[in-house]
FIFI-165453 format. One record per residue (C-alpha): chain; x, z, y; residue in three letters. Coordinates in Angstrom, 3 decimals. Layout:
<recs>
REC  chain        xx        zz        yy  res
REC      A         X         Z         Y  ala
...
</recs>
This chain:
<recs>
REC  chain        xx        zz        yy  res
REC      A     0.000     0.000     0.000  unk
REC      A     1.840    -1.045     3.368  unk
REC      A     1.517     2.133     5.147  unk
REC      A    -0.398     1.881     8.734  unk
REC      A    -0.073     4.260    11.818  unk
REC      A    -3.582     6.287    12.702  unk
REC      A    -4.826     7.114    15.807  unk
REC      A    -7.559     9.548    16.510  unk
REC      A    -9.180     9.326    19.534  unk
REC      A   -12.346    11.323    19.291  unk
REC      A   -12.388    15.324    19.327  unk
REC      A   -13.019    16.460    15.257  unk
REC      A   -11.344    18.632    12.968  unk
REC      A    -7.979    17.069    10.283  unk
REC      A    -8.322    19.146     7.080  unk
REC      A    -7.582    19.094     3.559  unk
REC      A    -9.318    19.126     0.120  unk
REC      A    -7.098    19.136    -2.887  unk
REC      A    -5.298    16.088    -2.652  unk
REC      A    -7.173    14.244     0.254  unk
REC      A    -7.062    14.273     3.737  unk
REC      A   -10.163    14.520     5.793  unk
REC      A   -11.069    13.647     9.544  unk
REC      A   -14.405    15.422    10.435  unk
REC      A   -15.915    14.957    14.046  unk
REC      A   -20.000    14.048    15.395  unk
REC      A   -20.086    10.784    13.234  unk
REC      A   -19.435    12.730    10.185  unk
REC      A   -16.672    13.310     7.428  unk
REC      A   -14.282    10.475     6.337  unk
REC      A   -11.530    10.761     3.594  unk
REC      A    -8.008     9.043     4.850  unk
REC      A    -5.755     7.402     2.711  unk
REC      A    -2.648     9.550     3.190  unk
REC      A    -0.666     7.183     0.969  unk
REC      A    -1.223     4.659     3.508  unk
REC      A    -0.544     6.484     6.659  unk
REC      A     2.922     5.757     8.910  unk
REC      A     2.413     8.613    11.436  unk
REC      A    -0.533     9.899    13.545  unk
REC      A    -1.319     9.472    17.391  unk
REC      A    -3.940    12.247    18.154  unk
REC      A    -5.757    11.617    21.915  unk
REC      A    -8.599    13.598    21.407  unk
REC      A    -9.004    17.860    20.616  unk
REC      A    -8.654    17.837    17.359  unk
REC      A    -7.969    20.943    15.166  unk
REC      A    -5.698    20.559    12.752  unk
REC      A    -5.841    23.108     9.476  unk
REC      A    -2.575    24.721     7.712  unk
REC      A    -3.719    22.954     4.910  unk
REC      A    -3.499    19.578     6.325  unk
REC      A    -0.358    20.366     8.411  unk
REC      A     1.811    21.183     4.642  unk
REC      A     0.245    18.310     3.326  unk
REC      A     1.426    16.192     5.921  unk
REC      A     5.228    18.236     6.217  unk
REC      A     5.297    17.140     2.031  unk
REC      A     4.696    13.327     2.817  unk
REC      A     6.799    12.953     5.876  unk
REC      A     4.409    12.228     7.934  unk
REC      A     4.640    12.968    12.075  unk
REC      A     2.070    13.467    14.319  unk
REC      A     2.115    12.545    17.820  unk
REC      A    -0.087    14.581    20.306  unk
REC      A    -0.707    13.580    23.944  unk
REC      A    -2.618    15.365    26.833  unk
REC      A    -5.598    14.535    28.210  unk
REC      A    -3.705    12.007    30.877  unk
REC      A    -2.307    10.218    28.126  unk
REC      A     0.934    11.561    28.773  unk
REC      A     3.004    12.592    25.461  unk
REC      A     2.797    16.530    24.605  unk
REC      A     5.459    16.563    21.552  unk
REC      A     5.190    16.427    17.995  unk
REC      A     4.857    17.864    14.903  unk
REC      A     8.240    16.742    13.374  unk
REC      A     8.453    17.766     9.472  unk
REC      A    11.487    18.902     8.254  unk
REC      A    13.749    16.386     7.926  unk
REC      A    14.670    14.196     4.848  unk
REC      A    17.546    12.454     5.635  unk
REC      A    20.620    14.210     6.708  unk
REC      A    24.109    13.340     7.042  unk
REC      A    26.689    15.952     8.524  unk
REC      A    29.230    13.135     9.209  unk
REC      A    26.786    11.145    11.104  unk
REC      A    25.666    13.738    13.206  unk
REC      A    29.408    14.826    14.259  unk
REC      A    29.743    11.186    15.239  unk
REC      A    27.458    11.059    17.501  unk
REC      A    28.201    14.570    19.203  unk
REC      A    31.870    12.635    19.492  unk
REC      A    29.995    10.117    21.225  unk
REC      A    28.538    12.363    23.595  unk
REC      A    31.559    14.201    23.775  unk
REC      A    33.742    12.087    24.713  unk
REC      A    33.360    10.249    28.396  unk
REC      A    34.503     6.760    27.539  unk
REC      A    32.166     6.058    24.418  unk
REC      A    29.270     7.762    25.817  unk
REC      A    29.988     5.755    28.963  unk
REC      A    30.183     2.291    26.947  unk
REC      A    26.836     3.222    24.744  unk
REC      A    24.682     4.178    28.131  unk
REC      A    25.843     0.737    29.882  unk
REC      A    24.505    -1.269    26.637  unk
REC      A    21.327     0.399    27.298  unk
REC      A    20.868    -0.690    30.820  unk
REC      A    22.459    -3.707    29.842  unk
REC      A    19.382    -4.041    26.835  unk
REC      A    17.092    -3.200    29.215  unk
REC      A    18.314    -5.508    32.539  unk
REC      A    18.003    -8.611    30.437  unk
REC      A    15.166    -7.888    28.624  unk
REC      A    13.085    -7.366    31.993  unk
REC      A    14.660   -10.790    33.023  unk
REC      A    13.167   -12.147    29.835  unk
REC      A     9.480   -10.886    30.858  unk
REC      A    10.205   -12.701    34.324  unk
REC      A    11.020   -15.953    33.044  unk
REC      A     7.878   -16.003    30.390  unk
REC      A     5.613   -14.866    33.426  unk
REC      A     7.406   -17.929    35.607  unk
REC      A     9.660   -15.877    37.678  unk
REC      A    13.122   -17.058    38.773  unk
REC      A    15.348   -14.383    38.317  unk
REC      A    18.728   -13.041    37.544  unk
REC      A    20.067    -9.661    37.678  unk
REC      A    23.836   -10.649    36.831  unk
REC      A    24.727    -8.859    39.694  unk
REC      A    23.288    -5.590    39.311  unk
REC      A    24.536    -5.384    35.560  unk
REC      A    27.813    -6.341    36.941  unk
REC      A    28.280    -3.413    38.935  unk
REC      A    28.505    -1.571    35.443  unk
REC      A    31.717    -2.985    35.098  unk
REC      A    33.094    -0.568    37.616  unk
REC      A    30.806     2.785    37.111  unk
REC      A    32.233     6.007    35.923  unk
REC      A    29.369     8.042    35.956  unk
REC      A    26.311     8.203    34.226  unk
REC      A    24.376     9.337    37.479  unk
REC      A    25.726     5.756    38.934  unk
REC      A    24.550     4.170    36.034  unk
REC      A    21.016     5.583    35.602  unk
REC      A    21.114     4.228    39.619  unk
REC      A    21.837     0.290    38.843  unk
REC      A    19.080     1.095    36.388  unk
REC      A    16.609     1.722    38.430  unk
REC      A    17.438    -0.829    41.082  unk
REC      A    17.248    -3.416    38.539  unk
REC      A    13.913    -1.879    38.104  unk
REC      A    12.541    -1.833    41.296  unk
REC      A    13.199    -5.214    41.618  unk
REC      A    12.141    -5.995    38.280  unk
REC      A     8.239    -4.891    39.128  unk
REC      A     8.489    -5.877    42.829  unk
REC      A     8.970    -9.238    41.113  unk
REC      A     6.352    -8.798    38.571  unk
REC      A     3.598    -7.986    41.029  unk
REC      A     3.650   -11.428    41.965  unk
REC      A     2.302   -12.485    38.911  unk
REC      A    -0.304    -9.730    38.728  unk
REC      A    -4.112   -10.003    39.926  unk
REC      A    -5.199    -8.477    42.965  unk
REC      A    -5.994    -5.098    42.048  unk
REC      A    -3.745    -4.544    39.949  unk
REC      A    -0.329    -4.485    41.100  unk
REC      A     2.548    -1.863    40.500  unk
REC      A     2.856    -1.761    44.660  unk
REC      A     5.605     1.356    43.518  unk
REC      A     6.250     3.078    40.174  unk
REC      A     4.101     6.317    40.382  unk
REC      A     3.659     8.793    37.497  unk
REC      A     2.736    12.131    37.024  unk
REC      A     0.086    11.775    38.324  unk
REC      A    -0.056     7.543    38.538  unk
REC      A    -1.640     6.635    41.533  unk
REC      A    -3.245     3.252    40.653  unk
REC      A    -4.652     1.295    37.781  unk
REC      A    -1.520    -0.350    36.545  unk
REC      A     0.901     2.245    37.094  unk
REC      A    -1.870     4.105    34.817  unk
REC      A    -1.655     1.555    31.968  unk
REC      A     2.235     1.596    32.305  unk
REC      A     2.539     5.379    32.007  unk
REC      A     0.025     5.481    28.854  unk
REC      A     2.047     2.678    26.838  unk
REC      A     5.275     3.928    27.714  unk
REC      A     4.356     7.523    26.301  unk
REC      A     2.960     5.445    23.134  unk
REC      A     5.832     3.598    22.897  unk
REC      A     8.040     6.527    22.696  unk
REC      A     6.354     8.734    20.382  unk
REC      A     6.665     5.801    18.558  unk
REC      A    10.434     5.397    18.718  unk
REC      A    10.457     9.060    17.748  unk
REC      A     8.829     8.147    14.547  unk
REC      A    11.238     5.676    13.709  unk
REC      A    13.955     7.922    15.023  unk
REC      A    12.374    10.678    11.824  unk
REC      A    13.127     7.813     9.582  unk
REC      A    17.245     7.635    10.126  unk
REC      A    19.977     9.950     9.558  unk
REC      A    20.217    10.304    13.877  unk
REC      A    19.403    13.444    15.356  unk
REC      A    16.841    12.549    18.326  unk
REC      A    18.365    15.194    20.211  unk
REC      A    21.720    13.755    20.984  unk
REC      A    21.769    10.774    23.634  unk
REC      A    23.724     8.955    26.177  unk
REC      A    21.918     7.844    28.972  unk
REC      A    19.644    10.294    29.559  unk
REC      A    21.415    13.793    29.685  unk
REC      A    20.259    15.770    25.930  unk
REC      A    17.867    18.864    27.081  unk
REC      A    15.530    20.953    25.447  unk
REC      A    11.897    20.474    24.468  unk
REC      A    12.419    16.118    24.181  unk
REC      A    13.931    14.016    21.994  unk
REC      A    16.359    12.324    24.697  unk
REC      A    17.619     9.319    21.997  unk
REC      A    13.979     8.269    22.204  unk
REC      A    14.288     7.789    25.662  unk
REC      A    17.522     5.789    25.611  unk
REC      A    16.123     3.068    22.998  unk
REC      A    13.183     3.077    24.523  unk
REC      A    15.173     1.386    27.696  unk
REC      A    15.202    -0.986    25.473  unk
REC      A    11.531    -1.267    24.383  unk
REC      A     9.641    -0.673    27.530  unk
REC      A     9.933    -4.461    28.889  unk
REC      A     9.331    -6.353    25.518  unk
REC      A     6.420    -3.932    24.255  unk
REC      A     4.568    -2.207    26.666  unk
REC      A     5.354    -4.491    29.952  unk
REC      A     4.442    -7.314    27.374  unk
REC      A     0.896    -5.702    26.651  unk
REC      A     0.020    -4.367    29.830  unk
REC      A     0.566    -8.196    31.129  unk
REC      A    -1.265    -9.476    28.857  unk
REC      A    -4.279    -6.971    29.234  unk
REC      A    -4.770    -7.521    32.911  unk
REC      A    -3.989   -11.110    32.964  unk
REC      A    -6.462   -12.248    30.591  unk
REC      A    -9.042    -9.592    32.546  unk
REC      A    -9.366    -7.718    28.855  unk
REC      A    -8.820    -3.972    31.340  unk
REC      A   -10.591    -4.083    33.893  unk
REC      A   -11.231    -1.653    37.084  unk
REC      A   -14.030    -0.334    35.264  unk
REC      A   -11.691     1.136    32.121  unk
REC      A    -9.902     3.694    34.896  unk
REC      A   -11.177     7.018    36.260  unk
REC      A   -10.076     9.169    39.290  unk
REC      A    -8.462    12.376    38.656  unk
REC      A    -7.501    14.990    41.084  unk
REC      A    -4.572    13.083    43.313  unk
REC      A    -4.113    10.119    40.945  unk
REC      A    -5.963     7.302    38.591  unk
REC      A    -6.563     7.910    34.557  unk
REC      A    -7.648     5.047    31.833  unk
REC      A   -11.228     5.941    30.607  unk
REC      A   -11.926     6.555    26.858  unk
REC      A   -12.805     3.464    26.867  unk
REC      A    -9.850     1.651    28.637  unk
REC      A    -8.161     4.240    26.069  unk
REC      A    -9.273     2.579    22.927  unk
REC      A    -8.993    -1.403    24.014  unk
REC      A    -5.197    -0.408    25.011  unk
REC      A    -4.405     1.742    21.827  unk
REC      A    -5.904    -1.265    19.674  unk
REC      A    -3.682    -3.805    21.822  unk
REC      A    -0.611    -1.746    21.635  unk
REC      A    -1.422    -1.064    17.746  unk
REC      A    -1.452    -5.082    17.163  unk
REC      A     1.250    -5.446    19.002  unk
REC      A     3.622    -3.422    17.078  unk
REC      A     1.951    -4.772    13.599  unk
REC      A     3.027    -8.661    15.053  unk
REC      A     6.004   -10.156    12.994  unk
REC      A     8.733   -12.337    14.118  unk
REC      A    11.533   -13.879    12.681  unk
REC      A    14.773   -12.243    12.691  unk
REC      A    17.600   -14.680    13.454  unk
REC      A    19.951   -12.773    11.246  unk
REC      A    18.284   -11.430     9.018  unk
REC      A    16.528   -14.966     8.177  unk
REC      A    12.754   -13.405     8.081  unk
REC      A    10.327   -11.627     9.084  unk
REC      A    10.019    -8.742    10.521  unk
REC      A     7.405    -6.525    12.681  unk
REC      A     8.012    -5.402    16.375  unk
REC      A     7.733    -1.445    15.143  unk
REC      A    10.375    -2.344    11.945  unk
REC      A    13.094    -4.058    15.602  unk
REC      A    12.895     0.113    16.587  unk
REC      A    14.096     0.895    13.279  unk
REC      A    16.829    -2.281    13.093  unk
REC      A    17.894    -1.174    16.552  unk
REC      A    18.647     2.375    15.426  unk
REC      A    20.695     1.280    12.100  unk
REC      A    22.662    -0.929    14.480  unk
REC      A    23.289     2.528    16.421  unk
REC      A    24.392     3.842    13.842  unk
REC      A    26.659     1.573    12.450  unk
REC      A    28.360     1.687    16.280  unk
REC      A    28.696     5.320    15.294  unk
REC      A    30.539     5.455    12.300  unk
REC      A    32.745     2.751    13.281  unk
REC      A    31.179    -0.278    11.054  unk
REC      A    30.361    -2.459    13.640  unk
REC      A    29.853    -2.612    17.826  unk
REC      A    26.652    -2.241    18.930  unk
REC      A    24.617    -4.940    20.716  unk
REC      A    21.585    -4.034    22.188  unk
REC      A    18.562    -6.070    21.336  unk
REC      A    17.940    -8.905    23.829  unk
REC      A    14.481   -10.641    23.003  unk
REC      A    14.485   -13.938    21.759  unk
REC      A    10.961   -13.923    20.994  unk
</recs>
């Protein structure tokens, strides 16, 4: 059975009967094929039962929670099953040491710079950002480089709000709280996208904790955030695009919300469904000769991390050619 992610939307209750898995909420009681489950994106208040939680720890499956902005919470992260003692050393060397943690963060912008330029071409933008990402060249910190970042990125949606309807440009990148309709749809697929990466993150020998970009803390899985650099243009900037451009979300599917502007539930569900297709698309991998889906590039992208790590091969970030 190819194994699916779930997403639960509605308030309800996750329990367990012997060897099943139930989701109870108004509409009644539905048994869920844990053998076919990825991870779990829950939206809505759902109670979750000790039962349900070991059942879940034994089949190494994550669950995702996010608040009632859409913004991620954290994550119940089961113990892990794949550990490697020489890996992790690695990459606290990598952190450790200024030049390689300097070389790994500049791939990431780098990843990230021309992926963004990608998006601007497919949307009919000229654009190059050569000479931003040249500037890298000569950085020695990783506050300077986080700053070419998001220069690149300023630009980057200055330039895609030409392309966008009226109504529904970026104008400036707001978050907590956003303070329009597409800065809304931005934050909630970006917080998708990286509980996502943290999923595929679970499913490696790397410890989510240790990163080079963004500075390691407490309470957030900080290598999550450095792939998803990566991500961000070709998934969710891809998505959101396409949802406003084709008038699928529409000023109706937002809400306002103390100082700032929230998707609706049901703006929720026609993104989540959009975002869930989008990661279940396949395309083919020019070196590995087939195909593969845009969730399984997260996974390929930390493998080539970690091959970077242990001294098998330099890492490349991902640049799309699809």
């Amino acid at each position: 059975m190819r194994k699916r992610s779930l997403t639960l939307l509605s308030d309800g209750t996750l329990s367990r009967r012997e060897n099943t898995l139930y989701f109870e909420n108004a509409q009644g009681r539905r048994p869920l094929a844990i053998e076919g489950i990825y991870d779990i994106y829950v939206y809505g208040h759902v109670n979750i039962t000790s039962q349900a939680l070991h059942f879940l720890a034994q089949k190494g499956i994550a669950i995702h929670f996010f608040n009632h902005y859409g913004h991620y919470d954290g994550s119940f992260y089961p113990k892990e099953s794949l550990h490697s003692g020489d890996l992790l050393i690695k990459q606290a060397k990598h952190y450790l040491d200024k030049e390689k943690r300097l070389k790994l963060a500049k791939l990431f912008v780098v990843g990230a710079g021309r992926n963004m330029e990608q998006n601007l071409k497919r949307w009919k933008v000229k654009v190059s950002f050569d000479g931003l990402l040249k500037e890298l060249e000569e950085v020695e910190k990783i506050t300077d480089i986080m700053n070419v970042e998001a220069r690149i990125r300023q630009k980057y949606y200055a330039l895609w709000d030409s392309v966008l309807p009226k109504g529904f440009k970026i104008i400036k990148r707001t978050r907590r709280p956003p303070q329009n309709e597409m800065n809304a749809l931005i934050s909630f697929l970006n917080s998708r996208l990286y509980a996502t990466i943290v999923s595929e993150l679970y499913n490696t020998q790397l410890s989510p904790t240790i990163s080079y970009l963004h500075e390691p803390g407490e309470r957030r899985f900080s290598l999550a955030l450095d792939l998803s650099e990566i991500f961000k243009p070709i998934i969710a900037d891809r998505v959101a695009n396409r949802l406003v451009r084709q008038g699928v979300i529409k000023k109706e599917h937002f809400r306002d919300d103390l100082n700032g502007v929230l998707l609706n539930d049901d703006g929720k569900r026609i993104v989540l469904r959009a975002i869930n297709e989008e990661m279940r698309k396949s395309v083919r991998h020019p070196k590995l000769k087939k195909n593969v889906t845009k969730q399984r590039l997260i996974r390929l992208e930390a493998y080539k991390l970690i091959k970077h790590l242990v001294g098998g091969q330099e890492y490349e970030p991902l640049v799309a050619w699809f």
